[in-house]
SEZA-519057 format. One record per residue (C-alpha): x, y, z; residue in one letter. Coordinates in pm, 1 decimal. Each point is the difference from the previous one (the first is absolute). Layout:
! SEZA-519057
X|Y|Z|a
...
! end
This chain:
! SEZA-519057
13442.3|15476.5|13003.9|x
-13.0|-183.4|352.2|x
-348.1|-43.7|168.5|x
32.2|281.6|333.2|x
-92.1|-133.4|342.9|x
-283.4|104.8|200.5|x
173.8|225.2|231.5|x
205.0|156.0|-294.1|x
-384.7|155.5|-166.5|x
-131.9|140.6|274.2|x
214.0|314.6|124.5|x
42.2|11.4|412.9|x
-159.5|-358.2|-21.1|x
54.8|-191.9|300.7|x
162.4|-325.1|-89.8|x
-212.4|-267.7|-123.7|x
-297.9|198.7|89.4|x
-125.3|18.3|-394.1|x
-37.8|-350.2|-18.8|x
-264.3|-29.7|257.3|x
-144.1|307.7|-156.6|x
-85.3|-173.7|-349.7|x
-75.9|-337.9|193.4|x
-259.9|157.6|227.0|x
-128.0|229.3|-344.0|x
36.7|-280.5|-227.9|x
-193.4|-265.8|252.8|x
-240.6|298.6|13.6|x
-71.7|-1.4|-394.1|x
-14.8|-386.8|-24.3|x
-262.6|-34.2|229.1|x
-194.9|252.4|-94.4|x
10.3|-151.1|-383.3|x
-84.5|-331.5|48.8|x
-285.7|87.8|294.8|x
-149.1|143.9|-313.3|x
53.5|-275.4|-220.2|x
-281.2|-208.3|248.2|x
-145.7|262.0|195.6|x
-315.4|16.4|-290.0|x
-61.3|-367.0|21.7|x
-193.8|11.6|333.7|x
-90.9|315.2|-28.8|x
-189.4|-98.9|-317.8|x
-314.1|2.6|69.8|x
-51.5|322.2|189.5|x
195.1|173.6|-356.3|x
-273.4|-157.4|-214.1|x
-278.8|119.8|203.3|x
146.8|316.0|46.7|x
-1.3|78.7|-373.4|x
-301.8|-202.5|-26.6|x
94.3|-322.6|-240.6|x
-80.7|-411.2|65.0|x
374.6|-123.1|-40.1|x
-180.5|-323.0|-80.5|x
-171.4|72.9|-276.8|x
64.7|-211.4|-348.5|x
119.8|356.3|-150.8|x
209.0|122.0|332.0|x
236.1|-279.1|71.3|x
231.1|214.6|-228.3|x
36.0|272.8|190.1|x
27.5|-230.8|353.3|x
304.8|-178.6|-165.8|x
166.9|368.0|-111.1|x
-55.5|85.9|365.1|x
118.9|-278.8|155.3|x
310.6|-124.9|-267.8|x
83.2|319.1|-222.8|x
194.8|198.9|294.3|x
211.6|-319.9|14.6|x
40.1|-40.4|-376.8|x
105.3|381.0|-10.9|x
289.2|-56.2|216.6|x
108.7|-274.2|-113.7|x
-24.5|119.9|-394.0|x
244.1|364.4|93.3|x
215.1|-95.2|287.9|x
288.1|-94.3|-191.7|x
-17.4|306.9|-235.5|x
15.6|202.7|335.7|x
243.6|-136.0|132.5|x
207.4|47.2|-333.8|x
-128.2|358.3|11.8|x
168.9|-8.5|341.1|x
325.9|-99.5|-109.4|x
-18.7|226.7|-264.4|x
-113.6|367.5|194.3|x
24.8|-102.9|334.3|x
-156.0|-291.1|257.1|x
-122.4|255.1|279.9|x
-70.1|232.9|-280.4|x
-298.1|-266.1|-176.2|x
-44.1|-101.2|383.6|x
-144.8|322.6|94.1|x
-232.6|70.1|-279.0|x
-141.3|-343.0|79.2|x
-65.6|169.2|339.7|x
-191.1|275.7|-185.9|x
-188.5|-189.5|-213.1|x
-143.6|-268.7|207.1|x
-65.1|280.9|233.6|x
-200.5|184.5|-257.3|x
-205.3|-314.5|-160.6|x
-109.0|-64.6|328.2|x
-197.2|319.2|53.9|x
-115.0|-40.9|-352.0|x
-163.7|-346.5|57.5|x
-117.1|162.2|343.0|x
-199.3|271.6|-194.2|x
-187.8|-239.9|-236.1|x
-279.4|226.9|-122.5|x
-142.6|-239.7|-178.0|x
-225.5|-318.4|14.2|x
-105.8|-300.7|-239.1|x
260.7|-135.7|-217.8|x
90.8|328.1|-41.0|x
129.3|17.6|405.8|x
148.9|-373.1|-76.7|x
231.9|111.5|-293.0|x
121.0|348.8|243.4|x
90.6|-247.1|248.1|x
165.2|-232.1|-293.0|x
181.8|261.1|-176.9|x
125.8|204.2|350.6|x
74.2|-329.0|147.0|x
234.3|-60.3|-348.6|x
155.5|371.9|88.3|x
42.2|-124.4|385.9|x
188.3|-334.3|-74.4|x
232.5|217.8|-263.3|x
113.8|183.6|292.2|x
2.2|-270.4|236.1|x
225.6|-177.9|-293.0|x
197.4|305.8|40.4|x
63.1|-69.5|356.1|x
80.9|-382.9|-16.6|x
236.7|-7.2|-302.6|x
259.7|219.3|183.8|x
-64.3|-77.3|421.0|x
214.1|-314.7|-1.7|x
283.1|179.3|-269.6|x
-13.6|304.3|293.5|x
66.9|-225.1|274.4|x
213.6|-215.9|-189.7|x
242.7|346.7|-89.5|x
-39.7|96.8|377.3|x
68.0|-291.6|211.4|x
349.7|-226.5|-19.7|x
-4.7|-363.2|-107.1|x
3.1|-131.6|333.3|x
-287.7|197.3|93.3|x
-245.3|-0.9|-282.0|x
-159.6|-370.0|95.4|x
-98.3|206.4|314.3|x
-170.2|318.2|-186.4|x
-184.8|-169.7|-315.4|x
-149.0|-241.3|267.5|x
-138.1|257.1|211.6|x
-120.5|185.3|-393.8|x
-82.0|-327.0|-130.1|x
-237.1|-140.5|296.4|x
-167.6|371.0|20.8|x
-90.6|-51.0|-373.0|x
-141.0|-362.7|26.5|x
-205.8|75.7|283.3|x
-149.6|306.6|-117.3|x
-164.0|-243.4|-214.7|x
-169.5|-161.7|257.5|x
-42.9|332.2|250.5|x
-194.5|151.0|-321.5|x
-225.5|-245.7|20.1|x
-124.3|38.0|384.1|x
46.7|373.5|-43.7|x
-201.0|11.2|-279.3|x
-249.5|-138.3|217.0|x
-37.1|179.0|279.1|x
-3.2|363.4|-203.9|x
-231.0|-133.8|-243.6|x
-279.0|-73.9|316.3|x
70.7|435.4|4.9|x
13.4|183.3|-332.4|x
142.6|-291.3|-315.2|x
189.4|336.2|-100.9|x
195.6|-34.0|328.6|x
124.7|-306.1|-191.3|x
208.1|331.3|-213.2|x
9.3|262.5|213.1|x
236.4|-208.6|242.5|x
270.1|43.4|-231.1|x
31.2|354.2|-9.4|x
140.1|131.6|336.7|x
221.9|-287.4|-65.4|x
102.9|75.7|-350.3|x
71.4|364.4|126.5|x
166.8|-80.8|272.7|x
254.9|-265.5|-181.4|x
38.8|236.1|-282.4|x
104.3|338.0|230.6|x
251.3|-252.5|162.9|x
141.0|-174.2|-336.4|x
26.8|362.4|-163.1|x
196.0|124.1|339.6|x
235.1|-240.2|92.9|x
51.0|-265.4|-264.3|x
259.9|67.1|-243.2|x
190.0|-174.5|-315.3|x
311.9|-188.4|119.5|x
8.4|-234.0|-306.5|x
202.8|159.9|-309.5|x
-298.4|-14.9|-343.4|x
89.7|-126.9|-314.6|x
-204.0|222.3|-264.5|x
-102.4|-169.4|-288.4|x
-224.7|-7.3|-282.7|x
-356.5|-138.8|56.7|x
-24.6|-333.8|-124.4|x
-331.4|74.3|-103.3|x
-45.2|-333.4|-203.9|x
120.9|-222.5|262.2|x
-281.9|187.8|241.7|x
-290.4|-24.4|-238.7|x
83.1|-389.7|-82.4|x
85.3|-67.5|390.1|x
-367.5|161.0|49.5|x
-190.8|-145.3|-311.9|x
107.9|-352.0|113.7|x
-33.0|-41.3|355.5|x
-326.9|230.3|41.7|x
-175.2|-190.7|-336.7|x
124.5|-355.2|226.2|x
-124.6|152.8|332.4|x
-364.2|138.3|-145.3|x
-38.5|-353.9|-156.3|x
27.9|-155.7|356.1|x
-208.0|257.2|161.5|x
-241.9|-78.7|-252.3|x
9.2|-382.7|-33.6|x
-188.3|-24.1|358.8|x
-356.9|123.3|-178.2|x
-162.2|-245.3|-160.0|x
-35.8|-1.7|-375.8|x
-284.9|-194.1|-235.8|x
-62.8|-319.4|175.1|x
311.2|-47.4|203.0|x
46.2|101.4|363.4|x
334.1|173.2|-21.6|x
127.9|235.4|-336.3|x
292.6|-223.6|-107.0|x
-164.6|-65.6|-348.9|x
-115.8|339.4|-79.9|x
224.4|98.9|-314.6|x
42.3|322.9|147.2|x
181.8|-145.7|309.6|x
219.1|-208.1|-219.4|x
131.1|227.5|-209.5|x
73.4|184.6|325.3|x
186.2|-277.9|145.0|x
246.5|-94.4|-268.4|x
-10.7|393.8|-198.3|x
142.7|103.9|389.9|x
267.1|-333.9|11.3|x
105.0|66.8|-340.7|x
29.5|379.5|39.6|x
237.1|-60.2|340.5|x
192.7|-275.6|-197.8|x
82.2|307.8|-272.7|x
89.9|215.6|270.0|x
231.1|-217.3|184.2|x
201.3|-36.8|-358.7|x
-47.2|334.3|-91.7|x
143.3|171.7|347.7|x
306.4|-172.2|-102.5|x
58.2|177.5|-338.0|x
-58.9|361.2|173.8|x
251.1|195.4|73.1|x
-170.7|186.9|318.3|x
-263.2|-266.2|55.8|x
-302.3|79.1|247.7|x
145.0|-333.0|222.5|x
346.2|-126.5|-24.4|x
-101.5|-371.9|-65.9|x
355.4|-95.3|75.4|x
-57.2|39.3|356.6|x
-244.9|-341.7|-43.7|x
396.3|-142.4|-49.1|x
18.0|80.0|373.1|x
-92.6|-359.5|218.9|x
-107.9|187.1|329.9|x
-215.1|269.2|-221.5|x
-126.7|-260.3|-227.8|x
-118.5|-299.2|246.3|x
-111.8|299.9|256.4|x
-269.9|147.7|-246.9|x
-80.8|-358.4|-138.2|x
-79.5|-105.5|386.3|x
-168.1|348.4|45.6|x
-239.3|-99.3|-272.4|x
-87.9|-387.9|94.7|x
-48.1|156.7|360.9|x
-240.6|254.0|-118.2|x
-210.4|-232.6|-194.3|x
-12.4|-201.2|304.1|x
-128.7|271.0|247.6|x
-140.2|260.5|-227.7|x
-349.5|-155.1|-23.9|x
6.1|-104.6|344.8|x
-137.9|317.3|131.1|x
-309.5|-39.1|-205.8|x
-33.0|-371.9|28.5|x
-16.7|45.9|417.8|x
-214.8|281.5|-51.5|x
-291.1|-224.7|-143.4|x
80.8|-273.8|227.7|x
-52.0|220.9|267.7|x
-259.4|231.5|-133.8|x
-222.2|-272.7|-205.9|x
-13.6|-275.5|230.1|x
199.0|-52.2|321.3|x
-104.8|396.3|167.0|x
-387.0|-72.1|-87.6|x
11.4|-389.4|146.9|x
142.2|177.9|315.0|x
-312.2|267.6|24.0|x
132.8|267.7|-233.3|x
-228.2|165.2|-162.4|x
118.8|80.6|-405.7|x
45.2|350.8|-6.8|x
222.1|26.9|251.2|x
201.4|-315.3|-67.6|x
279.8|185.5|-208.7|x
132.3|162.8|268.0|x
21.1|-216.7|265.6|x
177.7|-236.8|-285.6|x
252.1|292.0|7.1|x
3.6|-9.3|424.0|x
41.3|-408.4|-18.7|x
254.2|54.2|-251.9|x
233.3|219.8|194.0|x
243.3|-294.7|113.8|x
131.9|-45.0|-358.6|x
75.2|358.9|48.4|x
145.5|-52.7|331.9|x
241.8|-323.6|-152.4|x
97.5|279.4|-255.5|x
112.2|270.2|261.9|x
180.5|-285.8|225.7|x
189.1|-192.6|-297.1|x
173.0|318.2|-196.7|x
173.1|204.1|177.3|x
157.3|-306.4|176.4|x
45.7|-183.2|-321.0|x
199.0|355.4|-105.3|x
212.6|9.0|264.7|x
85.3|-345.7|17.5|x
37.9|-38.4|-390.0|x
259.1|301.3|31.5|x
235.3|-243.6|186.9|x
-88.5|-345.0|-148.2|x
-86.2|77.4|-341.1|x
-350.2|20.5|-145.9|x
-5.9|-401.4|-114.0|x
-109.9|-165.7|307.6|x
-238.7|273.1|56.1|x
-186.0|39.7|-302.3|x
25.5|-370.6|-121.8|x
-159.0|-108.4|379.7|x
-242.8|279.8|-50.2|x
-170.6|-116.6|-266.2|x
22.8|-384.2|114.9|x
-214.1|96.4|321.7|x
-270.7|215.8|-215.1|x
-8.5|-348.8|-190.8|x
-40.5|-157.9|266.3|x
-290.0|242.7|146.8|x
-156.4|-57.8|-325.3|x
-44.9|-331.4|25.7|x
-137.6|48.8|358.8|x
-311.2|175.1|-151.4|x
-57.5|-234.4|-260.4|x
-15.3|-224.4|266.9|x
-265.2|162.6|228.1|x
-336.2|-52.8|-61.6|x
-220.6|305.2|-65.4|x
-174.8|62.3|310.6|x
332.1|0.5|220.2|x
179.6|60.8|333.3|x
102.8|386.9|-27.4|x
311.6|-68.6|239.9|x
131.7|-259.1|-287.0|x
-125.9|247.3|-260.6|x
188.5|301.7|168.9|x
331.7|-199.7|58.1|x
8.8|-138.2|-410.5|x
-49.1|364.7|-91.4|x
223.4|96.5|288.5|x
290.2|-221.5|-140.3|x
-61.0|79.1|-382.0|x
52.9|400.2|110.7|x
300.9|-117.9|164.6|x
122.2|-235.9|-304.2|x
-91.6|347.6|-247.2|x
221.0|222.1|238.0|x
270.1|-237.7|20.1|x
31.9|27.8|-321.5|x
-62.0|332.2|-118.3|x
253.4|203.5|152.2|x
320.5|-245.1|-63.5|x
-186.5|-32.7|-341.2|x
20.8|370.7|-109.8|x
331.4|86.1|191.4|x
196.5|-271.2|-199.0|x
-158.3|149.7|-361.4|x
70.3|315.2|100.9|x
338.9|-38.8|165.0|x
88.9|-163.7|-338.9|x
23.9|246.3|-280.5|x
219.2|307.5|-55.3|x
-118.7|352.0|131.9|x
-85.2|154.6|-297.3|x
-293.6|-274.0|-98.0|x
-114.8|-37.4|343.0|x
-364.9|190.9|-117.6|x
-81.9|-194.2|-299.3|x
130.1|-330.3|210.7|x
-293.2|106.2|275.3|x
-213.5|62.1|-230.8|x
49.1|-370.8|-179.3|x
-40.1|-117.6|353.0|x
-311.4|172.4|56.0|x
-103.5|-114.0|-336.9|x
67.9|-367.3|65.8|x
-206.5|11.2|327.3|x
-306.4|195.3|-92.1|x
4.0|-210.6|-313.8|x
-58.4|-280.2|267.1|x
-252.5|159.3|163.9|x
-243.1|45.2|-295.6|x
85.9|-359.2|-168.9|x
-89.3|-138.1|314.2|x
-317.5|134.5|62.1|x
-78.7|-96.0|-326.3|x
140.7|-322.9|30.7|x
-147.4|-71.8|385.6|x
-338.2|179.2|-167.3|x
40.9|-247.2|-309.0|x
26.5|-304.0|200.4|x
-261.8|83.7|244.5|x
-267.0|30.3|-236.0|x
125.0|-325.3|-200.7|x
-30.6|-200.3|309.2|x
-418.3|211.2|111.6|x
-78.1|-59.3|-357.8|x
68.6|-419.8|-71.6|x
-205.6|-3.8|399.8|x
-229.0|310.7|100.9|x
-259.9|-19.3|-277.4|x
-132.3|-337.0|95.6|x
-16.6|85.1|379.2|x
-114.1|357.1|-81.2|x
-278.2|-100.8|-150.2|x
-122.1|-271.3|258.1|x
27.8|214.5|287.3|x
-201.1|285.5|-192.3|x
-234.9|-309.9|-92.9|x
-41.2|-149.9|314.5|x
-155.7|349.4|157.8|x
-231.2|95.8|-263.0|x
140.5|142.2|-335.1|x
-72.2|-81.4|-325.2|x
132.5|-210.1|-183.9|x
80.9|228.2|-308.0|x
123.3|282.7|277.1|x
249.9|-263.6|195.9|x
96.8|-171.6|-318.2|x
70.8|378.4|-138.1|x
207.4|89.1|344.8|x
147.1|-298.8|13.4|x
201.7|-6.2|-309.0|x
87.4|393.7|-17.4|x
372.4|18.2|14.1|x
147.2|7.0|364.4|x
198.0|309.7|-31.7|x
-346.6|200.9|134.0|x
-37.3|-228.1|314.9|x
397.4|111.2|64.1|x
-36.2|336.5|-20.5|x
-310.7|10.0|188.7|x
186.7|-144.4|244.9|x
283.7|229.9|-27.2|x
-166.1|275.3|26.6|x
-276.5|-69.2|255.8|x
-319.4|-69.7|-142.8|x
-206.4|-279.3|66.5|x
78.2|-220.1|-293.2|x
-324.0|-183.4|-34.4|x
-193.5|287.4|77.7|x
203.0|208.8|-300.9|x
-86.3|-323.4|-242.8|x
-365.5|-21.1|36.1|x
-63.6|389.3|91.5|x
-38.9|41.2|-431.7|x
-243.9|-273.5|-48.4|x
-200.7|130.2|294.9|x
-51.2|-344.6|142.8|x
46.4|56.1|349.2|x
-276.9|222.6|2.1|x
-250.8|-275.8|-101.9|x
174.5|-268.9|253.5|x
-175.9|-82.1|358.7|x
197.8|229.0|279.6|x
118.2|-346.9|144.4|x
195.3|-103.5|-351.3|x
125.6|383.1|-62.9|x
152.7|38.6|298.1|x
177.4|-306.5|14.1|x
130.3|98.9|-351.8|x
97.9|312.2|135.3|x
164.5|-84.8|309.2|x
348.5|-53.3|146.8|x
-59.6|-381.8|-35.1|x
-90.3|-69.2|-307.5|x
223.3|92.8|-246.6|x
327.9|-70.8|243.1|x
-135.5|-380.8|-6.7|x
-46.5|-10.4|-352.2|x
285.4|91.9|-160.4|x
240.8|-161.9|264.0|x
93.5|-246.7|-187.4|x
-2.7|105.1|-347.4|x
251.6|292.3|151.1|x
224.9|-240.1|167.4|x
52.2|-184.0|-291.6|x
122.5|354.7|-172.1|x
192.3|86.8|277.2|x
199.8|-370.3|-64.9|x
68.1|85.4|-319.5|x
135.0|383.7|84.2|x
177.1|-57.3|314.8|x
195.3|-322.0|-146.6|x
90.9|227.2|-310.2|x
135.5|277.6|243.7|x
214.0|-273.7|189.1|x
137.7|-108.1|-373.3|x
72.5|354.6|-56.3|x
148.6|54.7|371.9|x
205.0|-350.7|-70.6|x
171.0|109.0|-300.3|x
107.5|358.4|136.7|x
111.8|-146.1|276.1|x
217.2|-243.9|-237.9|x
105.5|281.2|-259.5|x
111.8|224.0|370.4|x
211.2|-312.0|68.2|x
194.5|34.1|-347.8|x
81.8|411.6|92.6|x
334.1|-54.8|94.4|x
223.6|174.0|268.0|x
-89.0|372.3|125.4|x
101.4|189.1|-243.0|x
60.0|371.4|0.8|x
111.8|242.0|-307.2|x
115.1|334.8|173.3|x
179.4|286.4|-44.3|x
347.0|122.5|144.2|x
93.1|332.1|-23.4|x
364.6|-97.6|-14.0|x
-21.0|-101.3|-326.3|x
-244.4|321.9|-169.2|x
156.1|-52.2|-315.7|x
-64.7|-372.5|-31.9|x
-350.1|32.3|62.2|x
-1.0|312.9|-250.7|x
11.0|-318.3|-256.9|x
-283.1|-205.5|-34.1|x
99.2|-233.8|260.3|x
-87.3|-8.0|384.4|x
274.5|71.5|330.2|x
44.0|-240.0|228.6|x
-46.9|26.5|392.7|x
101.7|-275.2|230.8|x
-295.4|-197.3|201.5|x
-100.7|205.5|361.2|x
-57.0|-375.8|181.5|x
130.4|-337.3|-44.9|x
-227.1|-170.8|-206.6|x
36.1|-128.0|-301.0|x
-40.5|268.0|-304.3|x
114.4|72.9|-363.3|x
118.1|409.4|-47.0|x
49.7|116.3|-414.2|x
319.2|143.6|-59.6|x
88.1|251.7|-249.0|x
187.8|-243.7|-233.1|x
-348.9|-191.9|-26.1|x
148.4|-241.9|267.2|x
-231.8|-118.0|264.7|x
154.9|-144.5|376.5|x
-154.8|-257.2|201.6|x
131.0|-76.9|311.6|x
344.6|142.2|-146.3|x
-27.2|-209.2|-334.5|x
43.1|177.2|-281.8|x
-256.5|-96.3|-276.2|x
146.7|70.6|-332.7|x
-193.5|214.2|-219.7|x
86.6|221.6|-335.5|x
158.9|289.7|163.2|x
-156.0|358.1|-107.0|x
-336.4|-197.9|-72.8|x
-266.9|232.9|-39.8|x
-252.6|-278.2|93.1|x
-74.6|-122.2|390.4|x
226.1|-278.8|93.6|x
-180.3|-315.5|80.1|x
-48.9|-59.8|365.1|x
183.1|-334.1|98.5|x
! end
């Protein structure tokens, strides 16, 4: 069966009108997703007091973690599954009810009745519900633009689908911002004309032009795939709170056995995808260079920028915005407003990258794109705390634009790279690899931040609170509590000193003079300057190390590759094997053949013919 073309599914269609359809639908969808992913994380504080629970608490940083982490962890946990699913019933078909769900979740987590921990674990489990159909939605976007839009093209389309996503990450967290200063269930409710809208105009106008491949559930592979990688996830998540004596969680034997029970459990389902007959993820396609070094740069790159967003946050909110005459509550959002040109490098960088990557080949692109975030990275190691804004603004200006360079090339070349018929579970790998990123990074970046406040901020914690009044016993007691408190306080807006001694009721009993200096926009800023500098050395030279070797592993993808169909040969690709098209531009690419042969630049690559495995990509 031979994969239709766009015009061919829609009846009366205009020529090449459906693509632009599912590219403005799907760029719809992505954005809308991964606003949501960050959209809470400002908007934190106004959802706490709104169901009436300290986040801060000793017995509540659970619940802030679930809110902040677990939509991420969701996603990344199901996408592949969904994107199987799609392969299976049908891409637009899963696409859709992704539409409808996230659509529905979000008036349910706009309704919270409740408050307490009771209200935290609505918003939890509804927020779970929400990222299942946001998971819905990612898995099979890129696999719908992928079927709609030709080789030469598709560069073009998943950068303008790509960029959307990434900087809905960002956009969620100044719009979570300003609706939170309204009504925090604005933060939910924003969603929903949205959701409606997008679903009316998937259900209307997209439609299947990819050919499904029932099959049975591989119901093991799912359960194993999900055991593993959300048991390796939770431990991360988890390793930031401190446990017994230690700052960080590493050595709590819960964590552990998290850590290597989720490596050991992905390990047995790597080996045991290959003894299935109708696996949940053809691990075959790994064979594939472009598919494989794509995902493994996807991955480094994510680590590298995924806990930048928080990381910036606290700079911002925590010490730089307050210096400058901020006052704490409202820091988080302007954070988000003096944040907006990574967004901006974002929006520049990927639809060019696209277009030009369609020509040249994604290499240069995505390998460059990475070398210039590594770059920008070490620019803000390099800046001291209390900076210029217009250096600030262009490092984050040129790490957006190093991030879009490479996304779009990035995800066009995976894509582009394996047959039709897997193109869902191949997105949703993809979209597995780079949320993956996301949450090891933040607790990687979160890790290494509190490493570096813990070996420095206890000693000058407890002279500052010294040197204006407190106790011994009280600053000694602040002092050494486990940094991950100060960070979220600063996260989330609260006056951080003011939040450690509120329990101990010392400010109460100090002269006005010495409580408001402890309480004001100078104080803490000053103090932890240096202690957070030193963290930020340690995270932003890891993130260049990570940027480094994607770049590196980008460099080793080989020559654009594409694996298409050709309806000229229908009963070729009836076998297990791919058509071949020829290239729409000059450029250097690799095309799979029926007879498992792969061309580049009109060399024929030998491979066994009637292979039921991917060629490799020269």
């Amino acid at each position: 069966m031979r994969e239709m073309t766009a015009s061919e599914s829609v009846p009366g269609a205009r020529p090449d009108r459906y693509k632009w359809i599912a590219l403005s639908n799907t760029t719809l969808s992505m954005t809308m997703a991964t606003i949501d992913g960050s959209i809470v994380i400002i908007a934190m504080p106004a959802i706490f007091r709104g169901i009436h629970l300290n986040p801060l608490a000793p017995g509540n940083i659970t619940y802030l973690l679930w809110m902040i982490i677990g939509y991420l962890l969701v996603q990344s946990v199901l996408v592949v599954t969904l994107g199987r699913l799609g392969d299976m019933f049908g891409r637009v078909k899963i696409y859709n009810l992704g539409f409808v769900v996230f659509t529905l979740t979000s008036i349910a987590l706009s309704l919270d009745p409740l408050t307490g921990s009771d209200g935290a674990l609505w918003l939890i489990g509804w927020r779970f519900a929400q990222a299942f159909g946001g998971a819905m939605l990612m898995a099979n976007s890129a696999a719908i633009l992928t079927d709609a839009f030709p080789a030469h093209q598709r560069g073009m389309a998943l950068g303008i689908n790509q960029i959307a996503g990434i900087s809905g990450q960002f956009i969620g967290l100044l719009l979570g911002g300003l609706l939170s200063l309204v009504d925090w269930r604005l933060v939910f409710w924003v969603n929903v004309p949205i959701g409606v809208f997008g679903t009316v105009w998937a259900y209307r106008n997209l439609r299947e032009i990819a050919s499904t491949r029932r099959a049975r559930i591989d119901w093991v592979g799912n359960v194993m795939f999900a055991t593993g990688l959300g048991s390796l996830l939770v431990a991360i998540t988890y390793g930031i709170r401190p446990y017994g004596g230690h700052a960080t969680g590493w050595m709590n034997p819960w964590i552990l056995t998290g850590l290597i029970g989720g490596v050991v459990m992905l390990a047995v389902f790597c080996v045991v995808e290959t003894k299935i007959a109708e696996p949940m993820f053809q691990m075959s396609l790994f064979r594939i260079r472009a598919f494989a070094a794509g995902n493994a740069a996807s991955l480094l790159g994510s680590i590298a920028r995924g806990g930048l967003q928080f990381m910036l946050v606290i700079w911002l909110a925590g010490i730089w915005l307050p210096l400058h005459g901020y006052n704490f509550s409202d820091t988080p959002l302007w954070a988000g407003i003096y944040m907006l040109p990574l967004t901006a490098g974002f929006l520049f960088a990927g639809p060019i990258s696209g277009v030009l990557s369609d020509r040249y080949g994604p290499r240069p692109f995505a390998t460059g794109g990475l070398l210039l975030a590594a770059c920008c990275f070490t620019g803000l190691m390099l800046l001291p705390v209390d900076f210029s804004y217009w250096m600030f603004a262009l490092l984050i200006f040129g790490n957006g634009v190093g991030s879009g360079l490479f996304a779009a090339p990035n995800t066009s070349a995976i894509m582009s790279s394996v047959p039709a018929y897997q193109r869902g579970s191949a997105s949703g790998m993809r979209s597995t690899f780079q949320n993956s990123g996301m949450s090891l990074s933040i607790g990687i970046f979160f890790s290494l931040m509190i490493a570096g406040l813990a070996s420095t901020l206890p000693k000058t914690l407890t002279a500052g609170l010294r040197a204006q009044g407190v106790s011994a016993s009280v600053a000694t007691q602040i002092g050494h509590l486990p940094p991950v408190s100060t960070l979220f306080s600063a996260l989330l807006g609260f006056n951080p000193v003011q939040n450690l001694l509120a329990p101990s009721g010392t400010l109460a009993k100090l002269p006005a003079h010495n409580a408001a200096v402890l309480t004001g926009k100078q104080f803490f800023p000053s103090l932890i300057s240096a202690p957070f500098h030193h963290g930020l050395v340690i995270v932003f030279t890891a993130a260049t190390i990570m940027a480094v070797t994607g770049a590196l592993v980008s460099l080793l993808r080989g020559k654009q590759f594409y694996w298409t169909d050709e309806p000229t040969v229908q009963a070729a690709v009836a076998s297990e094997n791919a058509a071949s098209a020829p290239s729409h531009n000059g450029s250097s690419a690799a095309i799979a053949s029926p007879n498992g042969t792969a061309h580049a630049n009109g060399a024929a690559l030998p491979a066994s013919a009637g292979q039921a495995n991917p060629p490799l990509d020269p």
